[in-house]
N, CA and C atoms as a LAMMPS dump frame, in Angstrom:
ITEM: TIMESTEP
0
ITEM: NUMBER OF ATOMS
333
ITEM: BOX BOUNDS ff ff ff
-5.0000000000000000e+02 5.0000000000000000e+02
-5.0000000000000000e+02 5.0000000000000000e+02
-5.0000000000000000e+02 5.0000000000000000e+02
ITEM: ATOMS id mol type element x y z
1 1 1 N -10.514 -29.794 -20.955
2 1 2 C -10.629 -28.463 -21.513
3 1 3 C -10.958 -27.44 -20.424
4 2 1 N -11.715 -27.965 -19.366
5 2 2 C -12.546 -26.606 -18.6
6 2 3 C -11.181 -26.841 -17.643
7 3 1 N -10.226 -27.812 -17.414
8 3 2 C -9.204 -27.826 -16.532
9 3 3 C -8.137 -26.516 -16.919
10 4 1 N -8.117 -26.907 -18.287
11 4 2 C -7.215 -25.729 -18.949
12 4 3 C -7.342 -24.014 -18.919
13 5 1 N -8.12 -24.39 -19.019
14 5 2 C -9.215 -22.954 -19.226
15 5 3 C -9.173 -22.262 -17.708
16 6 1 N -9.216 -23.007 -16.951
17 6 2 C -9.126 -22.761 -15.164
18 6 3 C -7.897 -22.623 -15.092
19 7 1 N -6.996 -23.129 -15.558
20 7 2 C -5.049 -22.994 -15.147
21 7 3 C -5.178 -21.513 -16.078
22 8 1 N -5.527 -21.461 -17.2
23 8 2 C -5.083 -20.257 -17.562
24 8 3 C -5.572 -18.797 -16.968
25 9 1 N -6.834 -18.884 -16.608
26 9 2 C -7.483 -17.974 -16.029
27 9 3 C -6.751 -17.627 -14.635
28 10 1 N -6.417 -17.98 -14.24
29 10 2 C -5.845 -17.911 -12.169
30 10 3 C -4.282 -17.183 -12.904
31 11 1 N -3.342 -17.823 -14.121
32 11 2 C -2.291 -17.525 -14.243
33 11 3 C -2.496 -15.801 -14.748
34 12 1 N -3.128 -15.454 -15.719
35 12 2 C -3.903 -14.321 -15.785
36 12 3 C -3.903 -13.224 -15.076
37 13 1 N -4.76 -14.163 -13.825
38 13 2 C -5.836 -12.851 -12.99
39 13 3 C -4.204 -12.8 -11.943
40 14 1 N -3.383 -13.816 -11.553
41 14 2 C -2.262 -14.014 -10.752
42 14 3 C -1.084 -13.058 -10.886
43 15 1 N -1.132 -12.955 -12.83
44 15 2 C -0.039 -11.811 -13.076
45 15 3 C -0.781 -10.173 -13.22
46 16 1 N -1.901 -9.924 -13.087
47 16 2 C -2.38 -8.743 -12.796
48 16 3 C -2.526 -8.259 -11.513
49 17 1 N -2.498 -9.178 -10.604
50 17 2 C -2.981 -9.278 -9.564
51 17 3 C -1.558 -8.776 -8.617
52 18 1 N -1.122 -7.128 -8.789
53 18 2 C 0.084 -6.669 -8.196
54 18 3 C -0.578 -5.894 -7.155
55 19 1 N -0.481 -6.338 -5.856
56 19 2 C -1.501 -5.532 -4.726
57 19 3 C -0.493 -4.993 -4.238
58 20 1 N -0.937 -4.145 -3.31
59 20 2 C -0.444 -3.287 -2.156
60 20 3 C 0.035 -3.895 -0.936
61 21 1 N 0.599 -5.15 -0.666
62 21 2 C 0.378 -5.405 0.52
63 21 3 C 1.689 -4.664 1.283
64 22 1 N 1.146 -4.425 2.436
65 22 2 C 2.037 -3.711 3.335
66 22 3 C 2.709 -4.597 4.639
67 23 1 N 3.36 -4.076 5.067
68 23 2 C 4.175 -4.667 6.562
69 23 3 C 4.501 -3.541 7.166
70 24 1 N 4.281 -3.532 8.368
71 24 2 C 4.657 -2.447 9.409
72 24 3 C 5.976 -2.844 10.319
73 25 1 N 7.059 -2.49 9.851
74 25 2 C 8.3 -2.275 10.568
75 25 3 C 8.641 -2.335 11.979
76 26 1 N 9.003 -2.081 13.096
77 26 2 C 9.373 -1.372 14.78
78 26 3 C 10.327 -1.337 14.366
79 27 1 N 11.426 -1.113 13.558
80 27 2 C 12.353 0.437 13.581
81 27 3 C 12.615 0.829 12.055
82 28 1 N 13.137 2.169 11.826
83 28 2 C 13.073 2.596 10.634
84 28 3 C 14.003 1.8 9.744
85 29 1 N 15.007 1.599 9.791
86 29 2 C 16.034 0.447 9.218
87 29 3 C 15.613 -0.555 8.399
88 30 1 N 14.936 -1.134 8.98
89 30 2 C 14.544 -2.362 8.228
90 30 3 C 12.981 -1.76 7.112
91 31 1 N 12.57 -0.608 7.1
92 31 2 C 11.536 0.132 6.273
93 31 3 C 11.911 0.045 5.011
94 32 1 N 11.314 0.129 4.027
95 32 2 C 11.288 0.467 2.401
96 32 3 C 11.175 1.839 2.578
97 33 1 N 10.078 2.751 2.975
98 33 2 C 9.571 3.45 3.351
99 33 3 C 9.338 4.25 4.977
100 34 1 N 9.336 5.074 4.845
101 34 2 C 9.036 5.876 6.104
102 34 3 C 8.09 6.405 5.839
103 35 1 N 6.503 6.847 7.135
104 35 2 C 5.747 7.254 6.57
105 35 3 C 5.257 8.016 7.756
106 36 1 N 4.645 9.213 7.604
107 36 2 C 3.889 9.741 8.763
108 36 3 C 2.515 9.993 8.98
109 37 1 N 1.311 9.459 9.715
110 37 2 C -0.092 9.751 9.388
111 37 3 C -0.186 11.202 9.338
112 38 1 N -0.471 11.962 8.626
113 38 2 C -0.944 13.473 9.079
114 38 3 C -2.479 13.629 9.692
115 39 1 N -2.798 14.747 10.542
116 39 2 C -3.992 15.164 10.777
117 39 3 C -5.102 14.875 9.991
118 40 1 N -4.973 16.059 8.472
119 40 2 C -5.719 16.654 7.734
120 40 3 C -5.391 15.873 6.32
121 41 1 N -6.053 15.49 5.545
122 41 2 C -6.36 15.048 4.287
123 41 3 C -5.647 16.51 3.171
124 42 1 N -5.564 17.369 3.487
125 42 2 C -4.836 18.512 2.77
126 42 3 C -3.37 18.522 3.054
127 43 1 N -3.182 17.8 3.791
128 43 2 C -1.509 17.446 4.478
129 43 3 C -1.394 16.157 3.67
130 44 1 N -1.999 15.573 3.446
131 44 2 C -1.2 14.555 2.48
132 44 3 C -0.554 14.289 1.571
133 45 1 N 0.301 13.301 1.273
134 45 2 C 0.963 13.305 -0.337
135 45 3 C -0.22 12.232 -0.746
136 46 1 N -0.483 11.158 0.193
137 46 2 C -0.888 9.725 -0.198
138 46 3 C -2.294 9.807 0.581
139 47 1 N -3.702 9.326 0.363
140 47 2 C -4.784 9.309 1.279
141 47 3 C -4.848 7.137 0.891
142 48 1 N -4.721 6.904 2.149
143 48 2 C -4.766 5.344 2.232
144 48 3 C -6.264 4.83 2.754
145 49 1 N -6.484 3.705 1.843
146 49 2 C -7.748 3.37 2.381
147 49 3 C -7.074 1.728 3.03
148 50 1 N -7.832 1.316 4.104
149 50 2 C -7.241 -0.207 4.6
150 50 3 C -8.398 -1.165 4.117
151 51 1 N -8.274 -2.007 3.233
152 51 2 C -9.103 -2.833 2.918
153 51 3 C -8.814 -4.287 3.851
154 52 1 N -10.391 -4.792 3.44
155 52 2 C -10.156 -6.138 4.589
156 52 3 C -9.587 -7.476 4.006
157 53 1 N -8.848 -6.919 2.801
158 53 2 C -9.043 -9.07 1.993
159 53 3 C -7.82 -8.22 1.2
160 54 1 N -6.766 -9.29 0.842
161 54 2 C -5.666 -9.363 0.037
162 54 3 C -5.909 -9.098 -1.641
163 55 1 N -7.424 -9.573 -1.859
164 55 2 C -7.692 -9.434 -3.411
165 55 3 C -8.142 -8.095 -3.298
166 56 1 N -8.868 -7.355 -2.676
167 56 2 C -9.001 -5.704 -2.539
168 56 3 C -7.909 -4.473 -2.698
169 57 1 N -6.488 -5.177 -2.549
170 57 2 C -5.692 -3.754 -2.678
171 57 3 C -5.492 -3.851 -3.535
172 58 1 N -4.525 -2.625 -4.427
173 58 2 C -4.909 -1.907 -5.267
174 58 3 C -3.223 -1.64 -5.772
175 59 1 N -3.141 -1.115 -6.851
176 59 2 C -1.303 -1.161 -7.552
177 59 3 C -0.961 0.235 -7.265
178 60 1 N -0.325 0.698 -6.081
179 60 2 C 0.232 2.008 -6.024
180 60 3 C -0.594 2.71 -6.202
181 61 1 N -2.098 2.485 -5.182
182 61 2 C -3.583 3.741 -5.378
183 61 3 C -4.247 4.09 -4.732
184 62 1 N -2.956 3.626 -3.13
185 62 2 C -3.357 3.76 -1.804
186 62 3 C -4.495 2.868 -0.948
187 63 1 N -5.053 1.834 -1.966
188 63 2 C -5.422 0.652 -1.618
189 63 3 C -4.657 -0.016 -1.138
190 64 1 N -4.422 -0.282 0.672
191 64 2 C -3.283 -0.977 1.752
192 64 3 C -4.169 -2.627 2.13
193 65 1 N -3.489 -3.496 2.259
194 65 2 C -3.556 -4.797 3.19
195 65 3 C -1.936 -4.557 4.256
196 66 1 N -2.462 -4.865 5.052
197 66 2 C -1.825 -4.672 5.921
198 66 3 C -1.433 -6.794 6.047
199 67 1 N -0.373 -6.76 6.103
200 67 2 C -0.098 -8.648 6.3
201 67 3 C 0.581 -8.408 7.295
202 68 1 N 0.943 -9.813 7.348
203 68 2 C 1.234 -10.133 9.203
204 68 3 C 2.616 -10.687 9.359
205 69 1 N 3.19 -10.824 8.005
206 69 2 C 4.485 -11.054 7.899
207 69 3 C 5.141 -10.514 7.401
208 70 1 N 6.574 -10.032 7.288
209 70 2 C 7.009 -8.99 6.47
210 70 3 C 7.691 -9.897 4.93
211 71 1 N 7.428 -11.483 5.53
212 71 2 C 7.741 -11.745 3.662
213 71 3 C 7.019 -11.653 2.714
214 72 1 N 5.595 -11.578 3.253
215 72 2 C 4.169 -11.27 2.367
216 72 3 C 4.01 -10.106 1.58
217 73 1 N 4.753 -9.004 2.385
218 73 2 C 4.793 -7.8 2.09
219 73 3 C 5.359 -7.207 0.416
220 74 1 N 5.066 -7.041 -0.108
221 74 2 C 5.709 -6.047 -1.333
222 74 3 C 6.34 -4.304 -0.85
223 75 1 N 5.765 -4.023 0.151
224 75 2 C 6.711 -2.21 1.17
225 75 3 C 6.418 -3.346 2.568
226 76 1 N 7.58 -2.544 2.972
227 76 2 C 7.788 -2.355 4.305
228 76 3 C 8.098 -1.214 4.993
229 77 1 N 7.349 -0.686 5.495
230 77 2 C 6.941 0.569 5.927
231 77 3 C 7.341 1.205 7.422
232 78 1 N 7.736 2.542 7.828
233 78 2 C 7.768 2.375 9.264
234 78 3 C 6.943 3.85 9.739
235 79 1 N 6.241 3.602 10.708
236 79 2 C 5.464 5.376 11.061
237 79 3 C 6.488 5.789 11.565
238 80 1 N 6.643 7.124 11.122
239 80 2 C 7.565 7.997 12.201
240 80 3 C 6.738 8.822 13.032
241 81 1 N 7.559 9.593 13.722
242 81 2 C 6.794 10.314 15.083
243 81 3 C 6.741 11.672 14.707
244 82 1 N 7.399 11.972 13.684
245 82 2 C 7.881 13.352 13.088
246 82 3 C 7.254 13.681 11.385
247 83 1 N 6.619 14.677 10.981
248 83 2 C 6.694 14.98 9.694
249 83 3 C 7.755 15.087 8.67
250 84 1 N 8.989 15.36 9.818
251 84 2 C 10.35 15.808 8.526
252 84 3 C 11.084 14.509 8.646
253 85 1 N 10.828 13.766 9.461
254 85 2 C 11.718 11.591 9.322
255 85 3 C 11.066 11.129 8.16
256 86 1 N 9.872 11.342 7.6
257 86 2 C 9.214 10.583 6.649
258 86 3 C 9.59 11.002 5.25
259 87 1 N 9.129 9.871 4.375
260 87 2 C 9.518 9.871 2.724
261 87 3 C 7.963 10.648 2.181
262 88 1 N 7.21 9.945 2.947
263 88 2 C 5.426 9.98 2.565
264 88 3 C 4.527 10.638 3.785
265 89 1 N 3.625 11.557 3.482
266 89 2 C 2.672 11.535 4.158
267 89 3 C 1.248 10.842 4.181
268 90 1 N 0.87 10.176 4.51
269 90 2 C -0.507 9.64 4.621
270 90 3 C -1.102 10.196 5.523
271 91 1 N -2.631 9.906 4.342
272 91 2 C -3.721 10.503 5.757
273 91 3 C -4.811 9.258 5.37
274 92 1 N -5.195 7.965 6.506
275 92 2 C -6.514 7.27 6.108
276 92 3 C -7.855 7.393 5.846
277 93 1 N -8.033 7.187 4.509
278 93 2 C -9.627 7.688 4.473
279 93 3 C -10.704 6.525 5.005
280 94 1 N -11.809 7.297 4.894
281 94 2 C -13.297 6.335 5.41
282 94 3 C -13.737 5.339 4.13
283 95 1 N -13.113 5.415 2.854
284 95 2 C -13.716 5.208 1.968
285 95 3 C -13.244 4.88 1.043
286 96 1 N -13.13 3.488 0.241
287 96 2 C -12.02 2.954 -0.69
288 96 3 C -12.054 4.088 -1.836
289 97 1 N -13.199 4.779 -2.618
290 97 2 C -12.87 5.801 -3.278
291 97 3 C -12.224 7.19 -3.146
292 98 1 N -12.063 7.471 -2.128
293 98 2 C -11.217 8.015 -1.593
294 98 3 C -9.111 7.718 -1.735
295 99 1 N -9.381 6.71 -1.895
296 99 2 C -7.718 6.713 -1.817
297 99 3 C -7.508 7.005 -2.969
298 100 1 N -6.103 7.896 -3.242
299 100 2 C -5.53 8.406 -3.993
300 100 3 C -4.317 8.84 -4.265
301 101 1 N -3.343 9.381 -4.802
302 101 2 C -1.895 10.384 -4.784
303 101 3 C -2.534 11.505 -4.89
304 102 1 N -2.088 12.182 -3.906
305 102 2 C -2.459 13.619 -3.938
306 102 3 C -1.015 14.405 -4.592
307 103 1 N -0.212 14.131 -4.316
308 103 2 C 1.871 14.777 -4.522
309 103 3 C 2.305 13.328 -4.98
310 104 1 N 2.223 13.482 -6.232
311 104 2 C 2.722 11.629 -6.931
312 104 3 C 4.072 12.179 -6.962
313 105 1 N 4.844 12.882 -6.501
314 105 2 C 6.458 13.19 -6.554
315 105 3 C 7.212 12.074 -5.664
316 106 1 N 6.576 11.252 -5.071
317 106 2 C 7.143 9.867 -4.312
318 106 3 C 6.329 9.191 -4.39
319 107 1 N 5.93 8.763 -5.691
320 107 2 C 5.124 7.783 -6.089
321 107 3 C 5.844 6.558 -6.308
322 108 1 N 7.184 6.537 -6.33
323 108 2 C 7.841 6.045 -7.685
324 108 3 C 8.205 4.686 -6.128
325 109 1 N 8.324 5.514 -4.611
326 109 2 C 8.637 4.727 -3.85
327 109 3 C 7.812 3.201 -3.29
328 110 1 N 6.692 3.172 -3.866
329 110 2 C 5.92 2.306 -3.775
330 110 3 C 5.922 0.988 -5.189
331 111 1 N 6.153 1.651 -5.712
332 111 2 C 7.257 0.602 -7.124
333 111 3 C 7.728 -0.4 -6.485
């Protein structure tokens, strides 16, 4: 019984469990996304927080894991060097409450 009860619980928490994980690109091509850090937190569309553990990110709420492979990844992302190459602006905050959509008008790209 407590075996059961344990398979169902993980299957559960497994299908809620739609994180953020990210992959960082070296060229734009192979990106889901293009993205540019901005300066200022008022320049943003997106404010990203980087959490340290895979169960910490968050469903399209700017809660990022950054993985180390790009099959792990759910976006694959690339920085550009330019404000007008990018889909998204990000700006990283200090503070997981902090992340947010600031311009959810390319929200839909993290889907």
């Amino acid at each position: 019984m407590k075996k059961n009860s344990f398979i169902l619980m993980f299957l559960t928490v497994s299908f809620f469990a739609n994180s953020q994980k990210i992959y960082s690109v070296e060229y734009s091509s192979q990106a889901d996304v293009k993205v540019f850090v901005v300066d200022y937190e008022s320049q943003a569309d997106l404010c990203v927080y980087k959490v340290d553990y895979q169960s910490q990110s968050g469903k399209n709420d700017g809660n990022w894991f950054f993985v180390e492979y790009s099959s792990q990844a759910d976006k694959k992302i690339f920085f550009t060097d330019y404000s007008s190459q990018a889909d998204v602006k990000i700006y990283f905050v200090e503070y997981k409450s902090q992340a947010k959509w600031k311009n959810k008008e390319n929200m839909h790209l993290f889907y």
